[in-house]
N, CA, C and O of each residue as an XYZ file, in Angstrom:
240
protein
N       0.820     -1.188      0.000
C       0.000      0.000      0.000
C       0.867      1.256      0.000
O       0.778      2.209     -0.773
N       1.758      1.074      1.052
C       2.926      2.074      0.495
C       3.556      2.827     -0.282
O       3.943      3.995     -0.320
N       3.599      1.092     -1.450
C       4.622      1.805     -2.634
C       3.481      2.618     -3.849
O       3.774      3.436     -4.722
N       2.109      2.021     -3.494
C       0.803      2.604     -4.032
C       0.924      4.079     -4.185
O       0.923      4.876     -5.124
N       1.039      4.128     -2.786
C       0.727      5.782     -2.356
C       2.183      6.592     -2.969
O       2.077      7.638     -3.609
N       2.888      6.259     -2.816
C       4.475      6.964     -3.040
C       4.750      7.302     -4.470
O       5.324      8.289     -4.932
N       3.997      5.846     -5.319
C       3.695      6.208     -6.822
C       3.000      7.360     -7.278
O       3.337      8.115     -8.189
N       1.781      7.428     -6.394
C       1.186      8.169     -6.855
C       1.305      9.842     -6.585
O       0.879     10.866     -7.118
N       2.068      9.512     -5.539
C       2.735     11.034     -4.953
C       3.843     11.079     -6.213
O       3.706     12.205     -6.692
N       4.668     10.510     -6.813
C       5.952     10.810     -7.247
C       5.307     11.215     -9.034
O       5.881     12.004     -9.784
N       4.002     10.434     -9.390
C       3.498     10.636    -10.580
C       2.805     11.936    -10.870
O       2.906     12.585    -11.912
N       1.919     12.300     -9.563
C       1.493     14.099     -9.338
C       2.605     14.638     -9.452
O       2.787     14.956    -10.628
N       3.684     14.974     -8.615
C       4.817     15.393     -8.593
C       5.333     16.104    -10.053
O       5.389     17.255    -10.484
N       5.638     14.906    -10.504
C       6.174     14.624    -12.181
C       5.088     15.267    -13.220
O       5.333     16.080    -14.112
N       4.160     14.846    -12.967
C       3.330     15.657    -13.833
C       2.927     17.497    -13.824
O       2.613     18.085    -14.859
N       3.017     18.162    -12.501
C       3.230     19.341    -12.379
C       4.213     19.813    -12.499
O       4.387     20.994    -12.197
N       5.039     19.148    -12.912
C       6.732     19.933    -13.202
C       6.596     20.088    -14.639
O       7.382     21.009    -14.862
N       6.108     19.771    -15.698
C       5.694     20.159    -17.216
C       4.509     21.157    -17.715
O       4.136     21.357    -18.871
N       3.958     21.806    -16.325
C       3.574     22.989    -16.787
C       3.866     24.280    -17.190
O       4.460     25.098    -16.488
N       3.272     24.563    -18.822
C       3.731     25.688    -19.093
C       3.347     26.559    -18.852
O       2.367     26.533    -18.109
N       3.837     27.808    -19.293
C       2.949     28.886    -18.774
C       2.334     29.487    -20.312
O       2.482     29.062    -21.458
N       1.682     30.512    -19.830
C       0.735     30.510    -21.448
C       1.211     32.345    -22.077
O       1.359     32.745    -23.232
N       1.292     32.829    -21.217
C       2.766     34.123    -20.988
C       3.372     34.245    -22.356
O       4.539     33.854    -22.390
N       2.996     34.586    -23.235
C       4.610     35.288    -24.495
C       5.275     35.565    -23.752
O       5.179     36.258    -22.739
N       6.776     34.505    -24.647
C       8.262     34.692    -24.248
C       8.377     36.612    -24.089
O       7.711     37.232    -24.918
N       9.229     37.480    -23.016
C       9.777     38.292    -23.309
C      11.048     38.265    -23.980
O      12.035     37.560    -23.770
N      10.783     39.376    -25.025
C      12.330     38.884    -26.062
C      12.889     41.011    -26.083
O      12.370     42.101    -26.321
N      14.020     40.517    -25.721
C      14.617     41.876    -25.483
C      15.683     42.551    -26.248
O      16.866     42.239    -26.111
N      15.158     43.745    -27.290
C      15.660     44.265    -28.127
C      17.277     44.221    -27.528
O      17.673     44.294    -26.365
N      18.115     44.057    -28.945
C      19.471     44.040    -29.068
C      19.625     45.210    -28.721
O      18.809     46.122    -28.853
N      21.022     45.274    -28.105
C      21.685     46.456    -27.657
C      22.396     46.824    -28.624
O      23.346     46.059    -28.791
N      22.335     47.983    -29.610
C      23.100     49.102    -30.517
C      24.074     50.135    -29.252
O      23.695     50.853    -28.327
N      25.936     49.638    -29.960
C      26.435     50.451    -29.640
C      26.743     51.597    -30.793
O      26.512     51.393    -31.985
N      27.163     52.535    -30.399
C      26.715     53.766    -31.525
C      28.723     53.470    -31.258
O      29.361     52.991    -30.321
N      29.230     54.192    -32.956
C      30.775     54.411    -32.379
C      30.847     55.864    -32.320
O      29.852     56.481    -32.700
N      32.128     56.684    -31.796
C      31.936     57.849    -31.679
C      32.460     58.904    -33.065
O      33.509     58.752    -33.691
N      31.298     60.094    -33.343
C      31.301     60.657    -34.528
C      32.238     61.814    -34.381
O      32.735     62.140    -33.303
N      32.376     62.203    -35.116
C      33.778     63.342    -34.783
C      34.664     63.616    -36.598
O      34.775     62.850    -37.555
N      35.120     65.021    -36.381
C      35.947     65.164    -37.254
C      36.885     64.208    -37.908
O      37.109     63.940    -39.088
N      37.423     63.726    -36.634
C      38.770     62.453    -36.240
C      38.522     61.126    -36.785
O      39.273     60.174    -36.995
N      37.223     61.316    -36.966
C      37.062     59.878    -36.958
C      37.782     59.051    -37.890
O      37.995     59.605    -38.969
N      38.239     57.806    -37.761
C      39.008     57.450    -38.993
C      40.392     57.370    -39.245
O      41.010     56.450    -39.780
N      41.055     59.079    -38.529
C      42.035     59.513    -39.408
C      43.336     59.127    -39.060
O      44.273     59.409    -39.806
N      43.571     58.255    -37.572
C      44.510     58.174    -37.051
C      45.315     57.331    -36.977
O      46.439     57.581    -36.542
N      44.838     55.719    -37.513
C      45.349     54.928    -38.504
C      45.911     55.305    -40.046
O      46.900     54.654    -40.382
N      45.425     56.226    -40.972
C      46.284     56.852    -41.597
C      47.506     57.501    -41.292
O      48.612     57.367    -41.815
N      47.040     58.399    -40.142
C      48.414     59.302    -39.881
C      49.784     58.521    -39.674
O      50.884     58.854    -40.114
N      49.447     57.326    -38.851
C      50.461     56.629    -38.245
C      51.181     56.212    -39.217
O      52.398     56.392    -39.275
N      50.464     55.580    -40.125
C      51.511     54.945    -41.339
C      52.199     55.692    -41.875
O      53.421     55.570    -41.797
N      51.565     56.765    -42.634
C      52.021     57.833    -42.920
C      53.715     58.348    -42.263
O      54.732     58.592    -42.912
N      53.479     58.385    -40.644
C      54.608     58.621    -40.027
C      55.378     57.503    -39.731
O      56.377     57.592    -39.017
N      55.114     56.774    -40.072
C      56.348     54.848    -39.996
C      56.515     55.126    -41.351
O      57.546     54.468    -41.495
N      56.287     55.618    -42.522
C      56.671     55.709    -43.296
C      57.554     57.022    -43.616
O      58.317     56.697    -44.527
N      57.740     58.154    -43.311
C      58.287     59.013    -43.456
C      59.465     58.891    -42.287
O      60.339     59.753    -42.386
N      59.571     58.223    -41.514
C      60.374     58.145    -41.079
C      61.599     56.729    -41.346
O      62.804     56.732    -41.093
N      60.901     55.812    -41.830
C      61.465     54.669    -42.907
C      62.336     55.071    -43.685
O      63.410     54.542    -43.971
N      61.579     56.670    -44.290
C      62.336     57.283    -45.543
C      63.920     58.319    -44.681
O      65.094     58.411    -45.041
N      63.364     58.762    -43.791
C      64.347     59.638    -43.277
C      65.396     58.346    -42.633
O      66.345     58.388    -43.416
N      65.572     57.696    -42.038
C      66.543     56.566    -41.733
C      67.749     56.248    -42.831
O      68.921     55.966    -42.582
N      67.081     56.385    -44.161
C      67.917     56.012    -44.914
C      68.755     56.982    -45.245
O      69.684     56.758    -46.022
């Protein structure tokens, strides 16, 4: 009678653990990083070469 009862406790159990909820998923807009706008922008990877190169030239 025991293992009766214990079944039937462990089968309620089991069966309320697969309830869903009826709730739409919340789905949360992507985060946009902006980069920063400016005169500069861009230019300072040019410059550099620019100056490893002029100075490449002056070495010699």
């Amino acid at each position: 009678m025991k293992k009766l009862v214990l079944a039937a406790a462990l089968t309620a159990a089991a069966s309320t653990a697969y309830a869903g909820n009826i709730q739409e998923p919340l789905i949360e807009a992507p985060i946009i990083v902006e980069e920063a706008t400016g005169s500069s922008q861009g230019i300072l990877l040019p410059l550099i070469i620019v100056l490893l190169i002029a100075a490449a030239v002056a070495a010699d």
